[in-house]
Each structure stands twice: as C-alpha cells, then as structure tokens.
Residue, then its C-alpha position, 0 to 999 in steps of 0.5 A: x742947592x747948598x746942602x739940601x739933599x733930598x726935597x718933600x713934595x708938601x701937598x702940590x708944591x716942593x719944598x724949597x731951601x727958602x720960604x715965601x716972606x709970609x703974607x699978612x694975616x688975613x681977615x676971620x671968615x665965619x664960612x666954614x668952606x671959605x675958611x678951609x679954602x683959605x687955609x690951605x691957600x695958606x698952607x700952600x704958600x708956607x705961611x704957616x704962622x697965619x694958617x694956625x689961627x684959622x685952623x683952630x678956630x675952624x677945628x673948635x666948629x668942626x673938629x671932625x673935618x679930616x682936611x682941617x686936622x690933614x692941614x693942621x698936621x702938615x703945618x705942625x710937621x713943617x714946624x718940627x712938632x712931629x708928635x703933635x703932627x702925628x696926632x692930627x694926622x691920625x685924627x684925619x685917618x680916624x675920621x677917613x682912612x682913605x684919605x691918600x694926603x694923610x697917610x703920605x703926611x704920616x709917613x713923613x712925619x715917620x721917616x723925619x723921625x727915623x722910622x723907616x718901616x713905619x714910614x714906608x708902611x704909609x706911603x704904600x697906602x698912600x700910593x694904593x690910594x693914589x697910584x697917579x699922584x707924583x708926589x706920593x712917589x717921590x716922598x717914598x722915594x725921599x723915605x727909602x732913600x734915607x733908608x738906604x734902599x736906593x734901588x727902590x728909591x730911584x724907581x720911586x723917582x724915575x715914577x714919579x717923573x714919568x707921571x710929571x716930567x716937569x718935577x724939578x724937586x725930583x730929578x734932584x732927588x734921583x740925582x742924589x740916589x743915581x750919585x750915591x749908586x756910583x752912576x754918576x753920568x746919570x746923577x749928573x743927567x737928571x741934576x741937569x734936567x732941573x738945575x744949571x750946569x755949576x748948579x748940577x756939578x755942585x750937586x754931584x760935587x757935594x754927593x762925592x764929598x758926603x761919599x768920602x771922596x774929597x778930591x773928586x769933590x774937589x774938582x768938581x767943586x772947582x769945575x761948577x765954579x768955572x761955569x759959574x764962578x759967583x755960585x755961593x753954594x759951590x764956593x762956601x762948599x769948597x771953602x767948608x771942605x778946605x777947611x776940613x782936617x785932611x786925613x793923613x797921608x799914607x806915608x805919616x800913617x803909623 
C-alpha cells in the first residue's frame, strides 16, 4: 500500500494508488443518453482526459443535466481543481438537491480542502439520502478520520463494511484509524481482512512511523519483509526511515 493512507470510494470503485492506462478515445455519439452512459463507463475507469470531451460537449446540449455536472465534478476533483469541482457540483445540487453522489462528491472536495465541517455537513446528506450506500460511509469515515474524530470514523467504517464485507478500501481504512487509537491487534485484523500478511505489517509499520514510534516501526518494517522479503513498499519505507536524522539520545540531550 506505500504511503497511501486513507482511499475515496469514487462512485462505485476505490481509488487505488495507481490508475488504469486510459483507454483510447472514443468516438463522438450524438445519443444524449449513449453519451452520458459512456462518460460515466469512463469516469469509472479513470480516463478522465477522454471523459472531458464528451462531457462538455454533452453539457453545451444539456446543461441542465444533474448527472452531467455530478460526473463532471468528479473528474475535476480527481484533477485537483477542487474550485471548478466545487461548481459543478453545485450546479448538479441546484438542479436536484437530493442527489445523494453530489452531495458525497462535495463533501470530498471540502474535506481534501480542509474544511472538515463543511464536509461533514455533506456526507450527513449524503447518507440520509442513502443510508445503504457503503461508500457514502466510508467517505465519512475518510473525512472524520482526517479530522481526528477517529470514534466516529471507525463506526463509519465498521458500517460500511457491515453493508459490503468485500470493501478492501475499507478495511484498510479502519485499519488506519484502529492503529492510530493504539489498537493495534485490531488495526492489524482488519489490514489482514484486505491485504497480505507483509502487505498488512507494512501498513501497521507506517502507522507507528507516523505515530512517532520509529523503533516499533522498525521492527515491524523488518517483519513484513520477512514475510516478504521482495515487498518494495516496506523496503523504501524502511530505507526512508533509516535514512531520517535519529533524535538525540538522552544521555547527548543538553
């Protein structure tokens, strides 16, 4: 997993630390329906450069289309251009407010942005809106785990995989939170649930790194890589923090 702490659900796929090769673009359609299919086939693959196209050009013939500016704004706040994101997406709330997607997009944009409250405002809409979506949940979870509400994180996540038990992404994530609570056992269960046993020791390793706690991550660093001793991500991790000025001891402390 590297360094990649906490994953989005982005509409019904994970994000993931790499991105599918983008497919080659596809033809025009003049199907306003084909054309918003396509998009989101797109979307949903991470070939965002090829989905722009077809989306402003759906957008010029129907600019009051709620799913066009939803898409639109997701592809933006992939991007980085959580301001243009932003507006879309609003443009999609405008045009339906109850639309569950647009709310959780929004709140995405905020929470990548800082702004925890607002953020959270929008998840709690968006799961309202759709109290059985699991990815609703585990965005929410994302958002209040970056806010340090690491209680109601893990009861985002532990919801969400009760709706989806096969949400990799997930457990993951309630890995993270559970290590940064010092529950350790049960950070290292739910990495297990999703990853590898090196894979899973690597994680917990990098949570007790980030924690300020380099020895323990050292051994558990050591111990992934005895499981697996090709594992790229423990060995640049250890290598990063060997390579990290120690803090004195305290015997050359003044």
């Amino acid at each position: 997993m590297g360094r990649l702490l906490l994953l989005l659900s982005i509409g019904g796929l994970a994000a993931c630390a790499s991105r599918p090769v983008q497919a080659p673009s596809p033809p025009p359609t003049d199907d306003p329906e084909l054309s918003v299919a396509l998009a989101e086939t797109l979307v949903e693959a991470g070939a965002h450069k090829n989905a722009v196209p077809i989306l402003r050009s759906a957008l010029a013939k129907r600019p009051q289309d709620a799913r066009l500016h939803y898409l639109l704004g997701t592809v933006l706040r992939e991007r980085g251009q959580y301001g243009q994101a932003e507006a879309e997406l609003r443009l999609a709330l405008k045009t339906t407010p109850t639309m569950a997607p647009a709310h959780d997009g929004l709140a995405l944009v905020y929470a990548l942005r800082g702004q925890h409250a607002q953020a959270l405002e929008h998840h709690d809409l968006a799961v309202s809106l759709g109290p059985k979506v699991p990815r609703f949940l585990n965005n929410r979870g994302f958002t209040n785990a970056l806010s340090d509400r690491l209680p109601e994180a893990i009861s985002d996540y532990e919801a969400a995989i009760r709706l989806d038990p096969a949400a990799a992404q997930t457990y993951v994530n309630l890995g993270f939170a559970l290590a940064r609570q010092g529950q350790d056992a049960d950070a290292l269960r739910a990495f297990r649930q999703a990853l590898t046993e090196a894979d899973a020791l690597n994680n917990l390793a990098l949570a007790k790194e980030l924690a300020g706690r380099p020895e323990e991550a050292r051994r558990l660093y050591s111990d992934a890589l005895k499981a697996d001793p090709g594992l790229r991500e423990a060995l640049n991790n250890l290598s990063a923090l060997e390579a990290a000025p120690r803090p004195p001891s305290k015997e050359n402390a003044p």
